[in-house]
N, C-alpha and C positions, 0 to 999 in steps of 0.2 A: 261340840267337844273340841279341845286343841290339844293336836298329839306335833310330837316330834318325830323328824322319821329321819335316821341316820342312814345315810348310803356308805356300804361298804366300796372304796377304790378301787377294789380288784373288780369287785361290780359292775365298775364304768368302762371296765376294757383295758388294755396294754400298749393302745394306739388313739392318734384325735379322728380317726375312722371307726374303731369299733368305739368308741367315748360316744361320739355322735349318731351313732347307730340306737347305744342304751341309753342315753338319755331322754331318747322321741318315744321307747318303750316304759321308761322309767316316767316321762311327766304322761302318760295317758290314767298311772295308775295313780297319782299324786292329784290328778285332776278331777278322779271318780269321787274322792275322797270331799276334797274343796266343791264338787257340787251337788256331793251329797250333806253337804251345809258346816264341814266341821274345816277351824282353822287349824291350818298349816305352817311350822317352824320347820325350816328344812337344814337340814346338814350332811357333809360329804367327809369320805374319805380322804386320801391323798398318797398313800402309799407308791403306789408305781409311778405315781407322774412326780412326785416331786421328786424320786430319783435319778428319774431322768432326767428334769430340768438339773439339778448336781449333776449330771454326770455332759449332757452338754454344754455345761459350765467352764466345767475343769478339761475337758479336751476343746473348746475352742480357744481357753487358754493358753493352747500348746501351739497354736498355729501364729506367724506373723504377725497378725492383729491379735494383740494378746486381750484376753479380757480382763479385767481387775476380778482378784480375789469378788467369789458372793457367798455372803454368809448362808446357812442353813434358814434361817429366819426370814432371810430375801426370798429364796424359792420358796419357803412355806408360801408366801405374801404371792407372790407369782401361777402358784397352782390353784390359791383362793380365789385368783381374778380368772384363769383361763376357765378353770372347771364350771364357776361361778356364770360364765358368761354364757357357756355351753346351758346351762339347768335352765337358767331366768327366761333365756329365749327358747330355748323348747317349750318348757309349762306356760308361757305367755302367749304360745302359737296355741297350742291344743286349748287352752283354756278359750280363745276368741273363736277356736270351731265349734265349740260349744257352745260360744253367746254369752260368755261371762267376761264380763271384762272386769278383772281383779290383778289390781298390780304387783308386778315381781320384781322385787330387789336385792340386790347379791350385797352382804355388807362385810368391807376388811374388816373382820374380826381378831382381835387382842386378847389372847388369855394371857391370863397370870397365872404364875410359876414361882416354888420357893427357891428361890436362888442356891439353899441349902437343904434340898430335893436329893436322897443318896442317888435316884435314875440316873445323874449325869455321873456318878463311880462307876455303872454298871448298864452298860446302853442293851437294849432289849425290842424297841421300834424294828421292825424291819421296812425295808422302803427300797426302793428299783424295783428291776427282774429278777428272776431266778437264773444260777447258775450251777453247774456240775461240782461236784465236791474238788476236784480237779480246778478247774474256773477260781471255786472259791480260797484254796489255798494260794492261789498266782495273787489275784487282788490282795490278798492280806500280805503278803510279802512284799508287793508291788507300791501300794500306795498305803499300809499302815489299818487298813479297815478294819473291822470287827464283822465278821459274818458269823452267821449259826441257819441249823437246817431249818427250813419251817413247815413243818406241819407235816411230812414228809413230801411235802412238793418241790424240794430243791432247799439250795442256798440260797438268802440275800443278806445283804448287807444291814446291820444293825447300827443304831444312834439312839442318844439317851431319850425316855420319855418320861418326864415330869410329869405329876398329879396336875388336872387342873385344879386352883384355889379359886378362879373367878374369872368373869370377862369385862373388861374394858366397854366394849360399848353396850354392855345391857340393855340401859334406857334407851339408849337408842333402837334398839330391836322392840322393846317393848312398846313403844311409842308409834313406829310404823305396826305392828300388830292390834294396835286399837284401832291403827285408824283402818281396820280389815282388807291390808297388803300381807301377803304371800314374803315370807321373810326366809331369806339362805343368809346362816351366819355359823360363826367358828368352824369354814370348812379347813378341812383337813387336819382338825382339830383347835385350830387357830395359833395365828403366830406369835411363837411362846414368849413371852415378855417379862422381865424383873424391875421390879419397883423398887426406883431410887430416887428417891425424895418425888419431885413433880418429872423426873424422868422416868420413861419408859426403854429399858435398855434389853434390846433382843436375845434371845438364848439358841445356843448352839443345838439346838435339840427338835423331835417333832413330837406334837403331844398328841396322847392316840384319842382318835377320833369319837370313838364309843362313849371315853369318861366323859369328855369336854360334852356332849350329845345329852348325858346324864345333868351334866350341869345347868345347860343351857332349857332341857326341860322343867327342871324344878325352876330357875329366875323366871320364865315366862308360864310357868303355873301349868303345866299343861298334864291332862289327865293319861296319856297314854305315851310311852314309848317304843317308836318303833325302828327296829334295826334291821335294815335290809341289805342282804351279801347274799353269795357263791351259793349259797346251800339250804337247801327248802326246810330241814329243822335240826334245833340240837337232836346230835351224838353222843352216845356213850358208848367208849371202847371202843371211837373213830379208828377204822381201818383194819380191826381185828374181825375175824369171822363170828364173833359176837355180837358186833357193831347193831347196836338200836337205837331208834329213832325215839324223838321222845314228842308229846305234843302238848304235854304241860307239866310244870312243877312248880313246890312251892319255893320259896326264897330259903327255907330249909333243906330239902331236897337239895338245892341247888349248890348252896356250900356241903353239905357231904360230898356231892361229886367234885367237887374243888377237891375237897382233903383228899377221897380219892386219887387226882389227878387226869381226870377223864378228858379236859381242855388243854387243849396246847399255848404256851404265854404266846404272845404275839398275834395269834389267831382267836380262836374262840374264847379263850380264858377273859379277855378282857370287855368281851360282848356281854358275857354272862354276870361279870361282877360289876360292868355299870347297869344292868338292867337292877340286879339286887339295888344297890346304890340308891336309884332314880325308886323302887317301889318302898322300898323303907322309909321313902323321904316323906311319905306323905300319905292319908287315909283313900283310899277311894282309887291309888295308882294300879297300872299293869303295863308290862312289858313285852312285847312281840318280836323275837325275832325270825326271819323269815326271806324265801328269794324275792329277790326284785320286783318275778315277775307277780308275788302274790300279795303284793302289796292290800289289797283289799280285800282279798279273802281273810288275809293274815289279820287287818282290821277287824274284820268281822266274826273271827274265831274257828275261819275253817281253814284255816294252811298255818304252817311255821309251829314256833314251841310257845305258848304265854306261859308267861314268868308273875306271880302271884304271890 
């Protein structure tokens, strides 16, 4: 069976010490999977780290050695390779302690993006850390940002996110997935791109990870999607003394709780409407989201919510 298994950012940690920490946790369960015979499409987050790659950017800009203007689109490219480099070799170590020798490769992935996308009128991404309501008023004055609270875990700073329409190197994924290599592509949702004639021209924006995950599962065919973050299963009436856990719904069920508003945008909302997305696409699909660490249970139908 070939499933997609999208890692949430916040997932990977807030530092390249806890990153590397979860991701020696994150490929042992990524590896149960691959030797328990089913192909692996893998994709990642980018939320925290590509704000801080932006935000190291723009302060060693300030120092002597000035650094030239980086577009949003550069550190997407930049968090695709460090994160990238971090997964391939962890799931390449665990998988040879295993005695499977199955090759992993990180591929710069390309989404496309309609350039006339309303996302870039009204930016909605959150990406860095979090900050105090306090914090976030000073940066918005300070450097012009857009912040909003998320999820009630603080402030971050907000930037457009465009639908993905497609990825750039498809074939090429699909091509290394024949030939039964371990494929990480469109992480961080991939670096957003608009088509202009035989040019591929970068967009100021980050595409969220979940939809691009949705997309990239349906071009490489794959029967299962799996989204792995912060939190062992959907919520309903996240954080209210009501708060219930849910362990499966159907893809109706699931937009009620939309109309509702039970998901917060930025956070779970968009987990839950690429899983819709990705199980309509096609006869026979399902959706899992679920923690990190349950990656295989959540496989197998004992952790997380399936989405049906």
């Amino acid at each position: 069976m070939r499933t997609t298994i999208a890692l949430g950012g916040n997932a990977l940690g807030n530092t390249l010490t806890e990153q590397m920490i979860a991701v020696k946790s994150t490929a042992k369960a990524i590896a149960s999977l691959i030797e328990d015979g089913n192909e692996v499409v893998l994709t990642h987050g980018n939320g925290p780290q590509v704000g801080m790659i932006n935000l190291a950017m723009e302060t060693s800009g300030k120092t002597e050695a000035k650094t030239p203007y980086i577009p949003m689109s550069v550190c997407v490219a930049m968090s695709q390779g460090y994160i990238g480099y971090d997964l391939q070799n962890a799931l390449r170590e665990e998988l040879l302690n295993r005695g499977l020798s199955v090759p992993v490769a990180s591929i710069i992935t390309q989404t496309i993006v309609d350039e006339n996308d309303p996302a870039f009128q009204s930016p909605s991404k959150p990406i860095g850390c979090f900050y105090t309501e306090e914090e976030a008023k000073a940066l918005a004055s300070e450097k012009g940002y857009k912040l909003k609270e998320d999820a009630g875990r603080g402030w971050r700073r907000v930037v457009a996110s465009p639908k993905p329409v497609g990825i750039v190197e498809k074939e090429t994924v699909k091509a290394l997935l024949s030939a039964g290599q371990v494929v990480i592509a469109a992480g961080g949702g991939g670096i957003p791109v608009r088509v202009q004639g035989n040019h591929l021209a970068g967009a100021g924006a980050v595409v969220d990870k979940d939809f691009a995950a949705a997309v990239l599962a349906d071009i490489t065919g794959s029967n299962v999607l799996m989204i792995l973050t912060a939190v062992d299963k959907i919520c309903i009436d996240f954080n209210k003394p009501s708060q219930r856990k849910l362990d499966r719904m159907t893809v109706e069920e699931a937009r009620n709780y939309i109309k509702e508003g039970h998901f917060a945008p930025g956070s779970m909302l968009p987990k839950v409407q690429a899983a819709i997305q990705f199980v309509e696409g096609g006869p026979s699909r399902k959706a899992v989201i679920c923690h990190l660490s349950d990656a295989m249970d959540g496989f197998l139908g004992k952790a997380g919510t399936l989405i049906y």
